[in-house]
py3Dmol code that shows the C-alpha trace and the ligand (Angstrom):
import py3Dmol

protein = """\
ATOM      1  CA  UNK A   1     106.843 225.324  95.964  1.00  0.00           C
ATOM      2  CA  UNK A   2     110.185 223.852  97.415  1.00  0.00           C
ATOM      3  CA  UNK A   3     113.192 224.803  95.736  1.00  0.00           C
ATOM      4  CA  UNK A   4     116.761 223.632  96.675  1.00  0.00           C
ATOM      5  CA  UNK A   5     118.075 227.173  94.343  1.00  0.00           C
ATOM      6  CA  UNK A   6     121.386 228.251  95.707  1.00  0.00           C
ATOM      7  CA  UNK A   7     124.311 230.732  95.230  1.00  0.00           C
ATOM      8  CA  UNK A   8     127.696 230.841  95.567  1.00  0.00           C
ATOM      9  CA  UNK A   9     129.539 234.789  95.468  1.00  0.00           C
ATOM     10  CA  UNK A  10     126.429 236.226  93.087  1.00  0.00           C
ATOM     11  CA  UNK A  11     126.520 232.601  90.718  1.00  0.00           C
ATOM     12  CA  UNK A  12     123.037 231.221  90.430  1.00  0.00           C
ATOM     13  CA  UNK A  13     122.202 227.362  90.741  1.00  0.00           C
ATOM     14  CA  UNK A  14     119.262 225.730  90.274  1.00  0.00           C
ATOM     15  CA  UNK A  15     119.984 222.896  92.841  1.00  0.00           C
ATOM     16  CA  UNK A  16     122.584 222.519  95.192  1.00  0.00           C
ATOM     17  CA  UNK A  17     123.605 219.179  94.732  1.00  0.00           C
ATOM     18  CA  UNK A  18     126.751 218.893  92.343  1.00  0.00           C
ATOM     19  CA  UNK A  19     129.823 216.525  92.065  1.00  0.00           C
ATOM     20  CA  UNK A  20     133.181 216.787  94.518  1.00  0.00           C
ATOM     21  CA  UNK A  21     136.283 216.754  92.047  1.00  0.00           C
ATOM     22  CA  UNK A  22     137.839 214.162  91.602  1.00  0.00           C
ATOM     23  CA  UNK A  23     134.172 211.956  90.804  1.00  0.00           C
ATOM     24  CA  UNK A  24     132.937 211.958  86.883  1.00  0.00           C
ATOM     25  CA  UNK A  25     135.406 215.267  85.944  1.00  0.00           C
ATOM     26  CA  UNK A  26     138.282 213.312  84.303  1.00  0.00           C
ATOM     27  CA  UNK A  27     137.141 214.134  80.976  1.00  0.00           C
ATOM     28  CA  UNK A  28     134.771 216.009  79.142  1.00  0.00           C
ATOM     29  CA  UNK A  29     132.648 213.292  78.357  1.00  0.00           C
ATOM     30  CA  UNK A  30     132.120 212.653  82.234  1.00  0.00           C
ATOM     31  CA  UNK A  31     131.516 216.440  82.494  1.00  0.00           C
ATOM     32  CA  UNK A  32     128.828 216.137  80.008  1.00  0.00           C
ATOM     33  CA  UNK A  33     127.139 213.682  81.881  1.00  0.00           C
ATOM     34  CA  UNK A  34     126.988 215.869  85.032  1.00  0.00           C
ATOM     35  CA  UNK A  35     126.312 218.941  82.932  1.00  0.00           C
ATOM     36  CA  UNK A  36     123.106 216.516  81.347  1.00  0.00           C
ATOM     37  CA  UNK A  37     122.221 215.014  84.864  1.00  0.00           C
ATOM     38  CA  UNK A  38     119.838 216.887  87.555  1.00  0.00           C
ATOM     39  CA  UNK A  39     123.338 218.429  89.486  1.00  0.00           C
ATOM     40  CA  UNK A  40     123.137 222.257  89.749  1.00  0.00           C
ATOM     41  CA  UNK A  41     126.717 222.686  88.597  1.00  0.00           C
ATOM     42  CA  UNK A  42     130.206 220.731  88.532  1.00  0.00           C
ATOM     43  CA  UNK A  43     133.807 220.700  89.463  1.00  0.00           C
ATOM     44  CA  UNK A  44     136.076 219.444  87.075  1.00  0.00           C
ATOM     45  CA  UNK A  45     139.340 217.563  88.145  1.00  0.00           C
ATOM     46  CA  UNK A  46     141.613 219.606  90.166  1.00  0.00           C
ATOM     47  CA  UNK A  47     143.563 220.549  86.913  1.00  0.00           C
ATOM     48  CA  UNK A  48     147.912 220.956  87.239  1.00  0.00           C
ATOM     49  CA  UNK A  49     150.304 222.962  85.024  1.00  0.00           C
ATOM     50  CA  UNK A  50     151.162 220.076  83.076  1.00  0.00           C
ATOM     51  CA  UNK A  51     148.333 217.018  82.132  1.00  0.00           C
ATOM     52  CA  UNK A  52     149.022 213.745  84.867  1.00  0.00           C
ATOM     53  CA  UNK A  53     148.858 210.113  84.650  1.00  0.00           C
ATOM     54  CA  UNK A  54     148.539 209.759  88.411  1.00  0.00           C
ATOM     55  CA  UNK A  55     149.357 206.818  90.566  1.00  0.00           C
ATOM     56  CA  UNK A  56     149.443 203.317  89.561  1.00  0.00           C
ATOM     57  CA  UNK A  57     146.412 201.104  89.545  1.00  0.00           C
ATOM     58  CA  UNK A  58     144.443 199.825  91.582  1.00  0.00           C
ATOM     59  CA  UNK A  59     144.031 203.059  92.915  1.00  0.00           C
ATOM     60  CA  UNK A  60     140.385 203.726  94.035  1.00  0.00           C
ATOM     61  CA  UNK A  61     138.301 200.726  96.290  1.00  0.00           C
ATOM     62  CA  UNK A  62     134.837 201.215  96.882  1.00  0.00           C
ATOM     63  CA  UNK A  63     134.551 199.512 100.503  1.00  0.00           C
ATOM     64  CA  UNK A  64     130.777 198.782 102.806  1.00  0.00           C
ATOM     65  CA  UNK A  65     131.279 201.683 104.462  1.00  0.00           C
ATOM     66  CA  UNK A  66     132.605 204.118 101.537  1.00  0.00           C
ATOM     67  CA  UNK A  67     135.845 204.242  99.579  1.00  0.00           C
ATOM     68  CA  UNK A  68     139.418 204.754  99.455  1.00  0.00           C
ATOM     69  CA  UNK A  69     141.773 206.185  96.751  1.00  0.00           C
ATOM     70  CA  UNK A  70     145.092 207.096  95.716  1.00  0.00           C
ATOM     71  CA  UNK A  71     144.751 208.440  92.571  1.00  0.00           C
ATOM     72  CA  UNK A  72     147.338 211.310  92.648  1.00  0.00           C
ATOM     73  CA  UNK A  73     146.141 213.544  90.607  1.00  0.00           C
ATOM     74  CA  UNK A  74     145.765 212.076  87.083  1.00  0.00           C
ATOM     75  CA  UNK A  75     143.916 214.812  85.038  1.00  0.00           C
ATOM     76  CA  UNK A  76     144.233 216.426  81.650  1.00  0.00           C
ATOM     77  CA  UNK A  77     146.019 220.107  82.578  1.00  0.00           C
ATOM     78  CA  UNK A  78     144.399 222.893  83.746  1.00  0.00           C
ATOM     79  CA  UNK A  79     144.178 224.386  80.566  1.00  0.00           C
ATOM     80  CA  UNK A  80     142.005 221.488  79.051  1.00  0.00           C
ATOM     81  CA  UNK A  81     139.254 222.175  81.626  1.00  0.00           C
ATOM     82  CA  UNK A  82     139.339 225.812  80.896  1.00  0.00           C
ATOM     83  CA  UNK A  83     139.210 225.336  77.487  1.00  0.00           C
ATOM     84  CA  UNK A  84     136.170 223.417  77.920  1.00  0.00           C
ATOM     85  CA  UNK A  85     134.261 225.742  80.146  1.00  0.00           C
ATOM     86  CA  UNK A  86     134.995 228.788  78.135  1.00  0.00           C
ATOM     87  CA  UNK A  87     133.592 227.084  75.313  1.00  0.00           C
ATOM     88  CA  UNK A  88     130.272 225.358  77.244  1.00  0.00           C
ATOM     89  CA  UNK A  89     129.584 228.869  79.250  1.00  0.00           C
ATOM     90  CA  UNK A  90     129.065 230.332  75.428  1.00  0.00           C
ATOM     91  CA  UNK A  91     125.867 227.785  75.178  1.00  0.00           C
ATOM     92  CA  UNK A  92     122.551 230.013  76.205  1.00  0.00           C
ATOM     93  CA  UNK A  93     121.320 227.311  78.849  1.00  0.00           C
ATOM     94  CA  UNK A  94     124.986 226.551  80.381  1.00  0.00           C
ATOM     95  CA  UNK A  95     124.789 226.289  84.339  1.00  0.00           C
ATOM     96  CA  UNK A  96     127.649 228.068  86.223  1.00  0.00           C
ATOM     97  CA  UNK A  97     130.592 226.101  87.267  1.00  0.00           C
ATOM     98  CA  UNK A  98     133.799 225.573  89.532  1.00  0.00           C
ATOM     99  CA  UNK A  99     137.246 224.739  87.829  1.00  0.00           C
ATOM    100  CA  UNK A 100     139.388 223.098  90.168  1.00  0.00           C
ATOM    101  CA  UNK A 101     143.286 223.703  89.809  1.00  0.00           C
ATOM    102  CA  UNK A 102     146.342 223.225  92.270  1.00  0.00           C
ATOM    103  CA  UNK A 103     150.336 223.220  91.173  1.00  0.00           C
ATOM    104  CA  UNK A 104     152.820 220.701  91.976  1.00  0.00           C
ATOM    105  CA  UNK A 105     154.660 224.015  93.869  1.00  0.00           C
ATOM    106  CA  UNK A 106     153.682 227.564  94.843  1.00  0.00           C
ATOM    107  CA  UNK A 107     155.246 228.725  91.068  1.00  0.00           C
ATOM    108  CA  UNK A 108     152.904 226.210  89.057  1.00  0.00           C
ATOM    109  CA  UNK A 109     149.648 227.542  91.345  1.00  0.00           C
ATOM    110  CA  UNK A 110     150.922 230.977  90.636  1.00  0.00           C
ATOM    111  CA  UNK A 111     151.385 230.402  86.941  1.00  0.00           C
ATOM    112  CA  UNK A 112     148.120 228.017  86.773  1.00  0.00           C
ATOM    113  CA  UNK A 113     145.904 231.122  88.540  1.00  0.00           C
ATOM    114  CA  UNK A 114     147.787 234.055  86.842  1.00  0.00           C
ATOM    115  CA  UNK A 115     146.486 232.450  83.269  1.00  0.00           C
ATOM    116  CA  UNK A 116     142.530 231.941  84.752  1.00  0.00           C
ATOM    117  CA  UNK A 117     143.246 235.977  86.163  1.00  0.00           C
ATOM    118  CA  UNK A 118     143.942 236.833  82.482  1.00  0.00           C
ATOM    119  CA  UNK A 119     141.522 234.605  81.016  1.00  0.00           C
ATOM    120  CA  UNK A 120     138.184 235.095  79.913  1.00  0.00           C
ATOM    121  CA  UNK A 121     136.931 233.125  82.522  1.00  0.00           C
ATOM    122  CA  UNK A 122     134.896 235.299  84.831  1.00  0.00           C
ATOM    123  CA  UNK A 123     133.656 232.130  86.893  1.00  0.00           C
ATOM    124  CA  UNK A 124     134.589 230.250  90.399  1.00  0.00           C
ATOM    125  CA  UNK A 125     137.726 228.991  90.646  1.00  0.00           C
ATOM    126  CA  UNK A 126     138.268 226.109  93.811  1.00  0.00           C
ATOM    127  CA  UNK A 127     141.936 225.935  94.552  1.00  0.00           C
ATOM    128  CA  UNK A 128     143.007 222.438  95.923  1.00  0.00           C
ATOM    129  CA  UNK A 129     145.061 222.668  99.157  1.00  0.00           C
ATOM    130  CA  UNK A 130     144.156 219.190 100.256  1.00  0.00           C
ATOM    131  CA  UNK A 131     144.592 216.671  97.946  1.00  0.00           C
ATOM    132  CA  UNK A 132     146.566 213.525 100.402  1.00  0.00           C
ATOM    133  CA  UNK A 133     147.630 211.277  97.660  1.00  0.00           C
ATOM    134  CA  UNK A 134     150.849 213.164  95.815  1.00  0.00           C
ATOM    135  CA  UNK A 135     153.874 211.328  96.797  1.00  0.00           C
ATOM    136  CA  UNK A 136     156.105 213.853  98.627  1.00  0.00           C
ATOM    137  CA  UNK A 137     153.759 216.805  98.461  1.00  0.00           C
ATOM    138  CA  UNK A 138     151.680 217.481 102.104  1.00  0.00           C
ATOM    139  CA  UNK A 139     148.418 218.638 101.963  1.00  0.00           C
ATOM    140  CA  UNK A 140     148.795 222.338 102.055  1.00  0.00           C
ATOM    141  CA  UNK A 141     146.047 223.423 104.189  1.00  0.00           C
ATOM    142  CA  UNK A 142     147.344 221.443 107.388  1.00  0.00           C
ATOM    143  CA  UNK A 143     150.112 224.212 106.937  1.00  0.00           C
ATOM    144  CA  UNK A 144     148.654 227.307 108.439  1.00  0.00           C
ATOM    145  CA  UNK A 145     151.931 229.307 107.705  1.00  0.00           C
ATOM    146  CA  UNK A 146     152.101 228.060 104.143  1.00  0.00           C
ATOM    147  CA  UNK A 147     148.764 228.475 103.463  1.00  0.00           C
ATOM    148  CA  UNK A 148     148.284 232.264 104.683  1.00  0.00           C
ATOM    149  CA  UNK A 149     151.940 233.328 102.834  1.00  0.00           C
ATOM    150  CA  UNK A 150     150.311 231.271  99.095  1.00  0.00           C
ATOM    151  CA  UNK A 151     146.845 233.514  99.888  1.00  0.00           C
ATOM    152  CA  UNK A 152     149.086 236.335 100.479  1.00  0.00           C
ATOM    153  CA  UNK A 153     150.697 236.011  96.988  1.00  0.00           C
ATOM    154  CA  UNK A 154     148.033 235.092  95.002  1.00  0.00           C
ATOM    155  CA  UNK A 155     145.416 237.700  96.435  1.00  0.00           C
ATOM    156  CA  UNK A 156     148.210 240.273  95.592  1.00  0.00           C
ATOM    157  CA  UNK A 157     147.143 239.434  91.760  1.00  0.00           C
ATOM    158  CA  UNK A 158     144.217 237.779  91.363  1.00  0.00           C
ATOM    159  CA  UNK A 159     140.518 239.433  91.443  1.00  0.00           C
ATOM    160  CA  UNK A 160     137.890 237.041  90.523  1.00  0.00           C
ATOM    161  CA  UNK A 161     136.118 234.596  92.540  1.00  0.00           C
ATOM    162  CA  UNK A 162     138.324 232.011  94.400  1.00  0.00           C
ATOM    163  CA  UNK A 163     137.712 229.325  97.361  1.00  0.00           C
ATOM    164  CA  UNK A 164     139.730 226.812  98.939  1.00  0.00           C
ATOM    165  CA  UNK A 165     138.999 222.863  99.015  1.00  0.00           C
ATOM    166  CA  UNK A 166     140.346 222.042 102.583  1.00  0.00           C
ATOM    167  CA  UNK A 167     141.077 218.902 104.281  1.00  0.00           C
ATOM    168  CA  UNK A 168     139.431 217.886 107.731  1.00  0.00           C
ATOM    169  CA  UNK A 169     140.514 219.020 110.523  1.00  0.00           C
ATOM    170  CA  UNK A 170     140.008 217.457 113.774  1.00  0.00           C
ATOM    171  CA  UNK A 171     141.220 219.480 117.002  1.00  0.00           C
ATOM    172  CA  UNK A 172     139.151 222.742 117.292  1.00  0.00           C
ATOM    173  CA  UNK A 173     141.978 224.950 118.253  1.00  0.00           C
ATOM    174  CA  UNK A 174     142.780 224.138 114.385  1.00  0.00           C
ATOM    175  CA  UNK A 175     139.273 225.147 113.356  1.00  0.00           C
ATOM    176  CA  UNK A 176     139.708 228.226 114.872  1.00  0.00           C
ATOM    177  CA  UNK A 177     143.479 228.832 113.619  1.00  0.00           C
ATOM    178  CA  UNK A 178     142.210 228.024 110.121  1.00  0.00           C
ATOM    179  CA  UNK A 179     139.472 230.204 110.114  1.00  0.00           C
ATOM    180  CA  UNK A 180     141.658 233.016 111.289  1.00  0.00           C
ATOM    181  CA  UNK A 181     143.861 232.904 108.061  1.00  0.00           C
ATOM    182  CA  UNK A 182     140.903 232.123 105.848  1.00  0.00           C
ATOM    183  CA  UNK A 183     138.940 235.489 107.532  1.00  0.00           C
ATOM    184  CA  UNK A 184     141.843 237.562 106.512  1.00  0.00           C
ATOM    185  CA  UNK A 185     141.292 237.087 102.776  1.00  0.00           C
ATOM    186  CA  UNK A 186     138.440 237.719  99.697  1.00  0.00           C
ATOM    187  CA  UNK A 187     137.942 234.317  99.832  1.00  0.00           C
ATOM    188  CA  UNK A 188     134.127 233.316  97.820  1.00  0.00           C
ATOM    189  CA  UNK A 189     134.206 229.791 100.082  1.00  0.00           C
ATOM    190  CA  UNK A 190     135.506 227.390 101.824  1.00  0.00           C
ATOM    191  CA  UNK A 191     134.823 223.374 100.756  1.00  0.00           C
ATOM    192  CA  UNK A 192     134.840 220.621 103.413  1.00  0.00           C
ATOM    193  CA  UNK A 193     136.357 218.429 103.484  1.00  0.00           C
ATOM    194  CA  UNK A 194     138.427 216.198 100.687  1.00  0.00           C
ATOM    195  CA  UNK A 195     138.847 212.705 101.721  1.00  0.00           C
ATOM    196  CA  UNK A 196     140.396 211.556 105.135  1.00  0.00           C
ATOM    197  CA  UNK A 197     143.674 211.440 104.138  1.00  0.00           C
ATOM    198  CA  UNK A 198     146.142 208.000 104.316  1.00  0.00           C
ATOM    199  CA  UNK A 199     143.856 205.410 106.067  1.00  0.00           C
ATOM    200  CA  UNK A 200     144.690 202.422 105.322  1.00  0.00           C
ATOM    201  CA  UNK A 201     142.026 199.181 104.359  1.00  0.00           C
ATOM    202  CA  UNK A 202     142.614 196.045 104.621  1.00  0.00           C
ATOM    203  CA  UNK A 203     141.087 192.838 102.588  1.00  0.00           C
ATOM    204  CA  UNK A 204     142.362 189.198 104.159  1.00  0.00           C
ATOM    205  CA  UNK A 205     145.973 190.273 104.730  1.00  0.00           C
ATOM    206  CA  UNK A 206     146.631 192.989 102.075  1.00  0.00           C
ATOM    207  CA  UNK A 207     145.721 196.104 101.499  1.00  0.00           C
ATOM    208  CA  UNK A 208     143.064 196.716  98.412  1.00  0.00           C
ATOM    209  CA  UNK A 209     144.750 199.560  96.482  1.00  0.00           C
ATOM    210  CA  UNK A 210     148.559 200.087  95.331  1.00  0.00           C
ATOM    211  CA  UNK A 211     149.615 203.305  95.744  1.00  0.00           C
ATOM    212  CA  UNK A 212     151.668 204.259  98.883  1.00  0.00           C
ATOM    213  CA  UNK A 213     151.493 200.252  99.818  1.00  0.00           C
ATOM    214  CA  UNK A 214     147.795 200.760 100.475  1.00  0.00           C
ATOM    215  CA  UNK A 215     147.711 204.147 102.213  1.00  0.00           C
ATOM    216  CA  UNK A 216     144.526 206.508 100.901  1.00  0.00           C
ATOM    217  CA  UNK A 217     141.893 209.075 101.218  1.00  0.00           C
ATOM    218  CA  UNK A 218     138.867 207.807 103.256  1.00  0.00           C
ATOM    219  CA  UNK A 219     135.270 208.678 101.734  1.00  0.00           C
ATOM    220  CA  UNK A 220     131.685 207.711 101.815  1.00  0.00           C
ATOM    221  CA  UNK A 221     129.752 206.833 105.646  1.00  0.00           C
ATOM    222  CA  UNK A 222     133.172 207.151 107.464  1.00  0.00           C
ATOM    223  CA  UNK A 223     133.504 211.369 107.025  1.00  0.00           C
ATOM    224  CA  UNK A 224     129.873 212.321 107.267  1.00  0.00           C
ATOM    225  CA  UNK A 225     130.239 212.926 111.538  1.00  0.00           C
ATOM    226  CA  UNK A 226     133.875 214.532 110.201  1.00  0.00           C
ATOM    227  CA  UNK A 227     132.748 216.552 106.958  1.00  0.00           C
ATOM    228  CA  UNK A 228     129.445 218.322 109.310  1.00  0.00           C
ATOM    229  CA  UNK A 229     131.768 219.280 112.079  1.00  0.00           C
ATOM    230  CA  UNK A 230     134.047 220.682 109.284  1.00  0.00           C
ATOM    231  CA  UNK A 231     131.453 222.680 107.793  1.00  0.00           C
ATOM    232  CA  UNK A 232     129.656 223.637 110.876  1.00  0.00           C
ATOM    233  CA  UNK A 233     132.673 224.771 112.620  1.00  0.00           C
ATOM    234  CA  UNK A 234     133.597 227.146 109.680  1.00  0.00           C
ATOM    235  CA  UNK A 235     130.144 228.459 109.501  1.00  0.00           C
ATOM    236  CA  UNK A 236     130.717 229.453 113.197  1.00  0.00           C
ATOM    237  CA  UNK A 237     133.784 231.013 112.250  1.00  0.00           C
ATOM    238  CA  UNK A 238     134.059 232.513 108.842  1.00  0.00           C
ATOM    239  CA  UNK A 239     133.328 236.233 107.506  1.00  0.00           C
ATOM    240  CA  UNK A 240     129.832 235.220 106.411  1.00  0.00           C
ATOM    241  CA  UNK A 241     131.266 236.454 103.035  1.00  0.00           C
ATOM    242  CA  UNK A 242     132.747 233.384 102.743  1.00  0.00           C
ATOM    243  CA  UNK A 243     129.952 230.370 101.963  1.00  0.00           C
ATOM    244  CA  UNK A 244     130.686 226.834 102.739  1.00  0.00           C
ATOM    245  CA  UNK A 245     130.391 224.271 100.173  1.00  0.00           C
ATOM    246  CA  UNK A 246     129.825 220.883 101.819  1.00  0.00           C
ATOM    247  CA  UNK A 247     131.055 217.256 101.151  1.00  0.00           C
ATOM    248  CA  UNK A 248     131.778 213.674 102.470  1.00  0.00           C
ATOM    249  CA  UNK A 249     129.528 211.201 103.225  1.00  0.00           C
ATOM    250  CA  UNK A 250     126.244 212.455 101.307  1.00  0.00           C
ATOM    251  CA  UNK A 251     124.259 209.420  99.458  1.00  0.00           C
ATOM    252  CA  UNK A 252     120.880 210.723 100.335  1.00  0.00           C
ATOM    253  CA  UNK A 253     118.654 213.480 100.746  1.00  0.00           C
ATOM    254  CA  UNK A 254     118.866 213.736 104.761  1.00  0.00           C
ATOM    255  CA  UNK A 255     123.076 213.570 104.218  1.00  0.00           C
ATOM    256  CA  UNK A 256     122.608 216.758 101.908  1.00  0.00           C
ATOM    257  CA  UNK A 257     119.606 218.281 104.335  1.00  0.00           C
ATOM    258  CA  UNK A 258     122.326 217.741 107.754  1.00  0.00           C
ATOM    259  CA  UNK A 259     125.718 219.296 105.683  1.00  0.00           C
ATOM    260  CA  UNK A 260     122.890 222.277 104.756  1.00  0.00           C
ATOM    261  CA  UNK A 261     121.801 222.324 108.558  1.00  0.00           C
ATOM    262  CA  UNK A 262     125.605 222.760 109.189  1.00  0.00           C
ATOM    263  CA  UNK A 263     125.724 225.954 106.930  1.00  0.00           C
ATOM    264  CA  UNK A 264     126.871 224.806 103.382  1.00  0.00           C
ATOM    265  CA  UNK A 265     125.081 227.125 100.676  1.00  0.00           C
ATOM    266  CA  UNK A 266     125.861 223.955  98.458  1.00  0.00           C
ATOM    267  CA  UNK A 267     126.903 220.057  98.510  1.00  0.00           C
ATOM    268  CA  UNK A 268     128.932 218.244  96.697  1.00  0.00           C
ATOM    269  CA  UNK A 269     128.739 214.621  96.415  1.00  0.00           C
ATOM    270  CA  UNK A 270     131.993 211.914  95.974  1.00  0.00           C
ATOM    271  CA  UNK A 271     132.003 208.203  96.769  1.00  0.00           C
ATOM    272  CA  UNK A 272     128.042 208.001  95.903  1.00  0.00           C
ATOM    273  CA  UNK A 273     128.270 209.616  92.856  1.00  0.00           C
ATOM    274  CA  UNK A 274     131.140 207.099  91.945  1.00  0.00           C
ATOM    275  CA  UNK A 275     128.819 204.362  93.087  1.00  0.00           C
ATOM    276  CA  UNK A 276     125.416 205.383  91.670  1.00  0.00           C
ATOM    277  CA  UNK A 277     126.682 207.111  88.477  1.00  0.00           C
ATOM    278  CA  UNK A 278     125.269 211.080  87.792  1.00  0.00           C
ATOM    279  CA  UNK A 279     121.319 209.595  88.449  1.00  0.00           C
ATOM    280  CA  UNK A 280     121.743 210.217  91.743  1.00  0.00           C
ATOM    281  CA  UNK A 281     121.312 214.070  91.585  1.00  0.00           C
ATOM    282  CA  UNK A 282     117.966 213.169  90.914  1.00  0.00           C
ATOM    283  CA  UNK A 283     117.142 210.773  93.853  1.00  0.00           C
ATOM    284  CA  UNK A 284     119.030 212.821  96.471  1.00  0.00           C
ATOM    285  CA  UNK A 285     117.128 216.149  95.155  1.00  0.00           C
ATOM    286  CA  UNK A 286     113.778 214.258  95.465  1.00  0.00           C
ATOM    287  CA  UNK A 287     114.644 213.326  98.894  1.00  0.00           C
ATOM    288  CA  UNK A 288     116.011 216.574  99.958  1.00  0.00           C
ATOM    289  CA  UNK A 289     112.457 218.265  98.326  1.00  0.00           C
ATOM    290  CA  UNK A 290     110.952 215.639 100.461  1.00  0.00           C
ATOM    291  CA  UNK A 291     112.333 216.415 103.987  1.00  0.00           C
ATOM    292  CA  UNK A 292     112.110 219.912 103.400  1.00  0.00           C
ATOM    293  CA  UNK A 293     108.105 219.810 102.058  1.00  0.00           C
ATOM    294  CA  UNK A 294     107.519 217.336 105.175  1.00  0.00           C
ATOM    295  CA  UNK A 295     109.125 220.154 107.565  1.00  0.00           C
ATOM    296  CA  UNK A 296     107.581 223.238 105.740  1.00  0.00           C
ATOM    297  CA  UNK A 297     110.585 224.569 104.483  1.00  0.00           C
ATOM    298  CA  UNK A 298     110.588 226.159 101.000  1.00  0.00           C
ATOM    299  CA  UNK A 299     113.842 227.041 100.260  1.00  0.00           C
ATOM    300  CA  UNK A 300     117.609 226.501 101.653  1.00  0.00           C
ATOM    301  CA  UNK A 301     117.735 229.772 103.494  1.00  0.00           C
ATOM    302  CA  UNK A 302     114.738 228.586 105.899  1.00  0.00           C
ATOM    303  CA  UNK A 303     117.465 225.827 107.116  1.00  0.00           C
ATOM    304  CA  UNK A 304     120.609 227.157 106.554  1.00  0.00           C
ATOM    305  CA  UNK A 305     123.102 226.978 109.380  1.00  0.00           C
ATOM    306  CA  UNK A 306     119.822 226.527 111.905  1.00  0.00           C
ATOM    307  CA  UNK A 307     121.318 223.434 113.558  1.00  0.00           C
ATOM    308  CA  UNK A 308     119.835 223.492 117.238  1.00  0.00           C
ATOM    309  CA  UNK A 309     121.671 222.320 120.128  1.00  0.00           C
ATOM    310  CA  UNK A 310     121.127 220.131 123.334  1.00  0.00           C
ATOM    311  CA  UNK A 311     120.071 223.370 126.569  1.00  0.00           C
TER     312      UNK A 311
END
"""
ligand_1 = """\
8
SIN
C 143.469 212.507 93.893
O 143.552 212.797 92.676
O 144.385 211.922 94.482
C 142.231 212.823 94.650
C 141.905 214.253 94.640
C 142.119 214.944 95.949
O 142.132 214.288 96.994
O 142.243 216.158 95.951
"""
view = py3Dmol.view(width=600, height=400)
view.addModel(protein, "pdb")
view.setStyle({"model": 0}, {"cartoon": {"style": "trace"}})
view.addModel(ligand_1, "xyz")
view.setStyle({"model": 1}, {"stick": {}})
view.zoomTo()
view.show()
């Protein structure tokens, strides 16, 4: 009997295939459809202190080889997702799942996770330190000092389950700097990677989407190599306390099977999903059953992390 059952700090999921925020977790109505579909769980939008319109349109491009966007955030307030997970965690059947939240400044995030710490909200919390498409804010995470003084400050208050969405990195002297801040705190995972931030594609002689005169995150084919180097690099280096969720560039089952290879304990899925629409949680877990039957494997822990390499 295969199973692709996973867990993430002691939460149960029946498959490990979910959404990446950002894809079909605007509104509760997309939420719903992810909730109905064959995903194991979902992320909603990375929520703010305050609701957001987001960039101007056009502001997402699917392209051959993936995607770009600049969507900046749009999304309804952190306080509407929680609201809405509080109240679908009361139904008897409810999977478990992630609410994603970031402020515009180290006093929103404070005040955004201070209000989940007092909450009822026992769940997993993913706090966004690498979303590239804010005008004027960096992503956070390519800011080791930053980064290990915001951990510092919100560890000092807050007890429940909490991981980090990170962006790529590419230089592995900044794999192994990153992992050293991430070791040093409770942290219940790490999530590689967001999009490739600010690429830049063109169509004839302009660029397809308006934001930042063209300049977006990169998804889809383009991050796979990127996103399994990302998540095999922290599963080298991490407290293995601290799972590994992975994403970019998964559209089918042998995507999902390599990024669990690398070490993720779950996989998230972006520019497909926004492609395919929420039936493809049950084609990629199909072919992921597949590969896994076809190899003998029965579950993800007879795979996990076991990536072999050239003698
Ligand atoms: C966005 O809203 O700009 C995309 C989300 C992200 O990259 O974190």
């Amino acid at each position: 009997m295969v199973s692709t059952a996973t867990q993430i700090a002691g939460f149960n999921f029946d498959n490990c295939l979910m959404n990446a925020a950002g894809v079909y977790c605007m509104t509760k109505e997309e939420l719903l459809e992810i909730e109905a579909s064959a995903a194991g769980s979902f992320v909603t939008k990375t929520g703010t202190l305050e609701a957001r319109q987001g960039n101007p349109e056009p502001r997402y491009a699917p392209t051959t080889l993936g995607s770009i966007n600049s969507m900046g955030l749009p999304n309804m307030g952190y306080d509407y997702y929680l609201d809405f997970v509080l109240d679908l965690e009361k139904e008897p059947n409810s999977k478990n799942h992630f609410i994603s939240v970031v402020g515009l400044s180290p006093a929103d995030t404070h005040t955004i996770l201070k209000t989940l710490e007092a909450s009822a909200y026992q769940g997993l919390v993913e706090l966004n330190l690498s979303c590239p498409n804010v005008p004027g804010k960096p992503q956070i995470a390519y800011d080791f000092e930053t980064t290990e003084n915001l951990l510092t400050e919100i560890f000092a208050y807050y007890t429940k389950p909490l991981g980090v969405k990170l962006p790529p990195y590419f230089d592995i002297v900044h794999f192994d700097q990153a992992a050293a801040v991430f070791n040093k705190f409770p942290l219940a995972f790490v999530n590689s990677i967001n999009s490739i931030g600010n690429g830049l594609v063109i169509n004839e002689e302009t660029v397809i989407i308006k934001p930042k005169n063209g300049f977006g995150g990169i998804g889809g084919n383009y991050i796979k190599p990127t996103a399994l180097a990302n998540v095999h690099a922290f599963y080298q280096r991490l407290n293995p306390s601290i799972q590994i969720i992975g994403t970019g560039g998964v559209k089918s089952g042998r995507d999902a099977f390599e990024h669990i290879l690398c070490g993720a304990s779950m996989v998230q899925i972006g520019t497909a999903l926004q492609e395919e629409g929420p039936e493809i949680f049950t084609r990629i877990t199909e072919e992921l059953k597949a590969i896994m039957s076809e190899k003998g494997y029965e579950s993800l822990e007879d795979f996990r992390g076991k990536l072999q390499y050239l003698d």
